[in-house]
C-alpha positions in Angstrom: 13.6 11.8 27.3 13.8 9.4 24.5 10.6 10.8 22.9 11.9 14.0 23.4 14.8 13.4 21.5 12.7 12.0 18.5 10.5 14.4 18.7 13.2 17.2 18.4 15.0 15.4 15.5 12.1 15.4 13.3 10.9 19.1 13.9 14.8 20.2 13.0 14.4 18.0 9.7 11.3 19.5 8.7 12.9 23.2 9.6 15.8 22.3 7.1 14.0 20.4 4.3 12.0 23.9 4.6 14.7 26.0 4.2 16.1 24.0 1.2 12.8 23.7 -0.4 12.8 27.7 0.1 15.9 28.4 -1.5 16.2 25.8 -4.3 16.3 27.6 -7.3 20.0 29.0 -5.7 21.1 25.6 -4.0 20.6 23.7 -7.3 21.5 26.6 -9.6 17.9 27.5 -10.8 17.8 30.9 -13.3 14.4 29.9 -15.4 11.1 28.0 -14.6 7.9 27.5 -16.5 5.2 29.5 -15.8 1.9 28.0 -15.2 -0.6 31.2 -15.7 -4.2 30.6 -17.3 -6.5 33.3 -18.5 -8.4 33.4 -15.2 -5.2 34.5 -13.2 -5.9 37.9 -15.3 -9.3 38.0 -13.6 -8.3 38.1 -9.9 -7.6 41.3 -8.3 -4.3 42.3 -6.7 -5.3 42.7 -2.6 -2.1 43.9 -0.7 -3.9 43.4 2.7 -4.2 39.7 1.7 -0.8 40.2 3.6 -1.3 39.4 6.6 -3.3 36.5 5.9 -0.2 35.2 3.5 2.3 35.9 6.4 -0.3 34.0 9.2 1.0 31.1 7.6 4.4 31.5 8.9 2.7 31.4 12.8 0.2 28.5 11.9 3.3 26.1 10.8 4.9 27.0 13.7 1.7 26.2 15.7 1.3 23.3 13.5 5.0 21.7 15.0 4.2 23.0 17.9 0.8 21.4 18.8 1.6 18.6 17.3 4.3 17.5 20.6 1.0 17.1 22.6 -0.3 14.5 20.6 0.6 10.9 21.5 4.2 10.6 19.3 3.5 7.1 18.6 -0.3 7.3 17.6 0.0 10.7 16.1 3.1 12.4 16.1 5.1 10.2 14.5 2.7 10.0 11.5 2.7 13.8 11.4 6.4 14.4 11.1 6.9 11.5 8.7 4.1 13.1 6.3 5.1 16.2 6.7 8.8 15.4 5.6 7.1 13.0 2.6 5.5 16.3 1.7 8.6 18.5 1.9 11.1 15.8 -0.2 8.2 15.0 -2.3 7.6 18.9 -3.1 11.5 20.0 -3.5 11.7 17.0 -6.2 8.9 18.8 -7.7 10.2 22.0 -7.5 13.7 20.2 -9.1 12.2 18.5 -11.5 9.5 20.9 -12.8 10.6 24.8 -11.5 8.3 27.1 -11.8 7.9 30.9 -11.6 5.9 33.5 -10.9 5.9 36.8 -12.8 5.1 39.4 -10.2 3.2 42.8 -10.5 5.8 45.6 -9.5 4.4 47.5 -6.5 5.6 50.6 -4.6 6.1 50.2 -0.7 3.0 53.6 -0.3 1.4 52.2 2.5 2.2 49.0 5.7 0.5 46.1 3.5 3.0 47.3 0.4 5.5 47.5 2.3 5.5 44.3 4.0 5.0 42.7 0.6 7.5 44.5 -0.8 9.8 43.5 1.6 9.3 40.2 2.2 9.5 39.4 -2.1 13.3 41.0 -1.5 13.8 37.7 0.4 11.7 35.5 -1.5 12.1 34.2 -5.0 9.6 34.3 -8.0 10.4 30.1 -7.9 8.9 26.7 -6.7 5.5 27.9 -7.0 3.7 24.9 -7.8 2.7 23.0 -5.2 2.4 25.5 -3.1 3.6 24.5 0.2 1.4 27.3 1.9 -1.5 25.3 0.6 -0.1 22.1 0.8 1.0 22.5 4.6 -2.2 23.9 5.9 -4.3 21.4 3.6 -2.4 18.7 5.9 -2.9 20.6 9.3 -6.5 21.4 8.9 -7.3 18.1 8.3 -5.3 16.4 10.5 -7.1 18.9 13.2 -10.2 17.7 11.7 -9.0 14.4 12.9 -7.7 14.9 16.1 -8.9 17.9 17.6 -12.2 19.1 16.1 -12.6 22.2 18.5 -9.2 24.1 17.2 -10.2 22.8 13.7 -13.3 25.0 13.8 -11.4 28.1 15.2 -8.9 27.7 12.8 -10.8 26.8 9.3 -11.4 30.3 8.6 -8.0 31.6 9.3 -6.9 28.4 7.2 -9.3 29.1 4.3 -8.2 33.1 4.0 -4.5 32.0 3.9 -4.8 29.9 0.7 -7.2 32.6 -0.7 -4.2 35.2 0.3 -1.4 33.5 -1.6 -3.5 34.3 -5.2 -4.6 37.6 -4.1 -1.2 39.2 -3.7 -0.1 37.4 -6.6 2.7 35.0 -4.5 1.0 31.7 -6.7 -0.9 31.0 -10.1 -4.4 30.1 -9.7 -3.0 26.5 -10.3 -0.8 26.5 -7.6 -3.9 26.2 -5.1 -5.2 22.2 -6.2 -2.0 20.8 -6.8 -1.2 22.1 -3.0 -4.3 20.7 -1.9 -3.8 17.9 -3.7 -0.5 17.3 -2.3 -1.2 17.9 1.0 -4.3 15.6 1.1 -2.6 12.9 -0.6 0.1 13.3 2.5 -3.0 12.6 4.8 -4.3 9.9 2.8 -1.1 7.9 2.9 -0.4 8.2 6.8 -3.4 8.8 8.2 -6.3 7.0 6.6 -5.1 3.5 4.6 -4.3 0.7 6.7 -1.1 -0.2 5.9 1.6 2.4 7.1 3.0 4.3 4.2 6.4 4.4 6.0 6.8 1.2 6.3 5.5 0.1 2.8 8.7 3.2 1.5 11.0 1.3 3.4 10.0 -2.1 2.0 9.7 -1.0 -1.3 13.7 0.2 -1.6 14.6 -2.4 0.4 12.7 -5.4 -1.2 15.3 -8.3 -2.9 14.8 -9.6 -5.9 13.9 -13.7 -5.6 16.3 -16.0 -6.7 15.1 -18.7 -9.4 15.8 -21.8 -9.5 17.7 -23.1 -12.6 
């Protein structure tokens, strides 16, 4: 019961740090952002039925919380949940520090893939493009199925692959938005899952650390 309890704090942290991270341009008052487009952005084509690979997303991070309760918590799952909120606080001071936005096409709900897109923009702002936290998130799951469960990793590196593709080809991100989210997300990987030393504890140890007193 304990573990459940843990277990169910952490996944409602991660919901709302992802709701705050989603909607920080109106909780901290952002109107403007930089824009991060290079010349090769020009070059990739505009693919509305990369919708429903952008919107998988949304059922692979709920998978992703959800698979990750059958790990061991203390082997796995706690490493999972701590990264995953590193990732989220580490993005949004991004996001804070550095806004950026996306100029969208304008597009005209004609057919389903339009108007799914067109709908869903009408609840999602042009900001906090870069990392992006589809890339970021599913960088982080696929490898941590890499780790830990190597049969769904397989069935799931295509699907993972076409989403990060998706979020350039119906122009949601910047070209650069891709490697800073893979970036991000491996780094989260790195630090809880492959050095030695837990990252957690070295956080904690690192605010908490006293300055030694010298002797006179």
């Amino acid at each position: 019961m304990k573990t459940f309890w843990k277990k169910f704090i952490w996944t409602a942290i991660i919901i709302f740090l992802s709701s705050l991270f989603a909607n920080t341009d109106k909780v901290f008052g952002i109107k403007e952002g930089y824009v991060v487009k290079i010349s090769l952005d020009d070059l990739i084509p505009f693919i509305p039925q990369f919708i429903y690979f952008y919107l998988f997303y949304y059922i692979l991070f709920i998978f992703m919380v959800f698979r990750v309760q059958f790990f061991d918590f203390d082997k796995i799952g706690k490493k999972f949940f701590r990264s995953a909120v590193f990732l989220a606080v580490s993005s949004l001071l991004v996001y804070i520090i550095f806004p950026t936005k996306i100029i969208r096409n304008e597009i005209e709900p004609e057919n389903l893939s339009l108007k799914l897109l067109y709908y869903f923009r009408l609840s999602d702002t042009p900001f906090n493009a870069l990392p992006s936290m589809h890339v970021a998130s599913l960088t982080l799951l696929i490898f941590l199925l890499k780790k830990y469960d190597k049969k769904l990793y397989k069935i799931l590196l295509i699907p993972v692959l076409l989403c990060i593709v998706s979020t350039v080809l119906v122009k949601q991100h910047y070209l650069l938005d891709i490697p800073t989210g893979i970036l991000a997300g491996y780094l989260c990987y790195y630090l809880f899952f492959i050095q030695k030393r837990i990252t957690w504890e070295l956080i904690v140890n690192f605010f908490s650390k006293k300055e030694p007193v010298q002797d006179n």
